[in-house]
N, C-alpha and C positions, 0 to 999 in steps of 0.2 A: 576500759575493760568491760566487758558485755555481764548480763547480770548473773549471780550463779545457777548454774544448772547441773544436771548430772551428766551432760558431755563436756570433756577439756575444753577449756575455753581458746584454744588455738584453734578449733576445727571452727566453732564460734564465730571465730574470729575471720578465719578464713572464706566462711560460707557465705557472711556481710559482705568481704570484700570483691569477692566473686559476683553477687545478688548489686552491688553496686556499678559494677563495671558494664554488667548487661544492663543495666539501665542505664549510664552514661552512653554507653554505644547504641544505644535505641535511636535517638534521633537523626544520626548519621548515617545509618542503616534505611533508616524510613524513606529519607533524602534520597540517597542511595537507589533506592527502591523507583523511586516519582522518580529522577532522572535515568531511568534504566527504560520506564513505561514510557516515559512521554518521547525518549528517541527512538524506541519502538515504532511507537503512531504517528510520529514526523515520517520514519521511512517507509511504514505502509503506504501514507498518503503521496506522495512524491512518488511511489513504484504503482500506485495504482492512476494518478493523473500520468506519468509515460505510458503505462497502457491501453490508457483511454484512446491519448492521443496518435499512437500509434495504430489504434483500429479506427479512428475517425481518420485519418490518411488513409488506411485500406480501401472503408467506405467510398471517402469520396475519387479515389484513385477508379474504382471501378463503375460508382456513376457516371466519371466521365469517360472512360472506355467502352460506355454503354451510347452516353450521348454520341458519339464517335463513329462510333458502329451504325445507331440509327441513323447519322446525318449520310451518312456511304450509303444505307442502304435506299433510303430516300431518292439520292441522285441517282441510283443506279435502278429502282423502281420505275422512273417516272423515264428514263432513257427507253430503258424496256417497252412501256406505254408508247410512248411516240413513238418508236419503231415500229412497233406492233402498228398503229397506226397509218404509217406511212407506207409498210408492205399491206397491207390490205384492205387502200383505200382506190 
Protein backbone atom coordinates (compact mmCIF):
# COMPACT_ATOMS: atom_id res chain seq x y z
CA UNK A 1 0.00 0.00 0.00
CA UNK A 2 1.71 3.35 -1.18
CA UNK A 3 2.04 5.97 1.54
CA UNK A 4 -1.00 8.30 2.59
CA UNK A 5 -1.87 10.90 0.69
CA UNK A 6 -4.90 13.01 -0.13
CA UNK A 7 -5.54 10.98 -3.47
CA UNK A 8 -7.29 7.15 -3.14
CA UNK A 9 -4.80 5.28 -2.95
CA UNK A 10 -6.15 2.94 -5.96
CA UNK A 11 -5.23 5.80 -8.51
CA UNK A 12 -1.80 5.54 -6.36
CA UNK A 13 -1.68 2.64 -6.99
CA UNK A 14 -2.64 2.39 -10.46
CA UNK A 15 -0.31 5.37 -11.73
CA UNK A 16 2.94 2.96 -10.11
CA UNK A 17 1.76 0.35 -12.03
CA UNK A 18 1.31 2.14 -15.28
CA UNK A 19 4.91 4.35 -14.60
CA UNK A 20 6.37 0.66 -14.15
CA UNK A 21 5.19 -0.98 -17.22
CA UNK A 22 6.77 1.97 -19.39
CA UNK A 23 9.77 1.40 -17.97
CA UNK A 24 9.64 -2.46 -18.29
CA UNK A 25 8.89 -1.90 -22.05
CA UNK A 26 11.58 0.74 -22.52
CA UNK A 27 14.35 -1.68 -23.36
CA UNK A 28 12.42 -3.69 -25.89
CA UNK A 29 11.18 -0.61 -27.36
CA UNK A 30 14.92 0.72 -27.68
CA UNK A 31 15.91 -2.72 -29.30
CA UNK A 32 13.04 -2.37 -31.21
CA UNK A 33 14.24 0.96 -32.31
CA UNK A 34 18.30 -0.20 -33.19
CA UNK A 35 16.79 -3.19 -35.16
CA UNK A 36 14.35 -0.95 -37.19
CA UNK A 37 17.59 1.64 -37.82
CA UNK A 38 20.20 -0.62 -38.50
CA UNK A 39 17.78 -2.78 -41.32
CA UNK A 40 17.15 0.68 -42.59
CA UNK A 41 21.06 1.16 -43.43
CA UNK A 42 21.60 -2.50 -44.40
CA UNK A 43 19.08 -1.60 -47.23
CA UNK A 44 20.16 1.86 -48.20
CA UNK A 45 23.49 0.33 -48.51
CA UNK A 46 22.84 -2.69 -50.80
CA UNK A 47 20.09 -0.26 -52.97
CA UNK A 48 22.84 2.20 -53.31
CA UNK A 49 25.98 -0.47 -54.09
CA UNK A 50 23.14 -1.90 -57.09
CA UNK A 51 23.18 1.54 -58.23
CA UNK A 52 26.54 2.16 -58.37
CA UNK A 53 26.95 -0.96 -60.10
CA UNK A 54 24.42 -0.49 -62.49
CA UNK A 55 25.84 3.09 -63.64
CA UNK A 56 29.47 1.51 -63.55
CA UNK A 57 27.94 -1.07 -66.43
CA UNK A 58 26.43 2.18 -68.16
CA UNK A 59 29.84 3.80 -68.00
CA UNK A 60 31.74 1.17 -69.20
CA UNK A 61 29.00 -0.07 -71.73
CA UNK A 62 29.60 3.20 -73.49
CA UNK A 63 33.34 3.52 -73.26
CA UNK A 64 33.44 0.82 -75.09
CA UNK A 65 30.93 1.68 -77.65
CA UNK A 66 33.12 4.70 -77.89
CA UNK A 67 36.29 2.58 -78.28
CA UNK A 68 34.25 0.84 -81.13
CA UNK A 69 33.36 3.58 -82.80
CA UNK A 70 36.89 4.88 -82.91
CA UNK A 71 38.47 1.59 -84.04
CA UNK A 72 35.70 1.99 -87.30
CA UNK A 73 36.49 5.20 -87.73
CA UNK A 74 40.18 4.63 -87.79
CA UNK A 75 39.92 1.99 -90.56
CA UNK A 76 37.75 3.86 -92.46
CA UNK A 77 39.94 7.14 -92.01
CA UNK A 78 43.17 5.77 -93.07
CA UNK A 79 40.96 3.76 -96.35
CA UNK A 80 39.87 7.12 -97.08
CA UNK A 81 43.77 8.36 -97.00
CA UNK A 82 45.02 5.78 -99.25
CA UNK A 83 42.50 6.13 -101.69
CA UNK A 84 42.78 9.55 -101.77
CA UNK A 85 46.28 8.79 -102.38
CA UNK A 86 46.20 6.37 -105.02
CA UNK A 87 43.63 8.62 -107.20
CA UNK A 88 45.87 11.48 -107.07
CA UNK A 89 49.05 10.13 -107.48
Amino acid sequence: MAFPTSVNDQITDSVTQANTKVLGDAPSVALGNLYQATAQALANAAHNATTSQSQTNVTAQAATTMGVTTLYAIDTASTGVATSDILNS
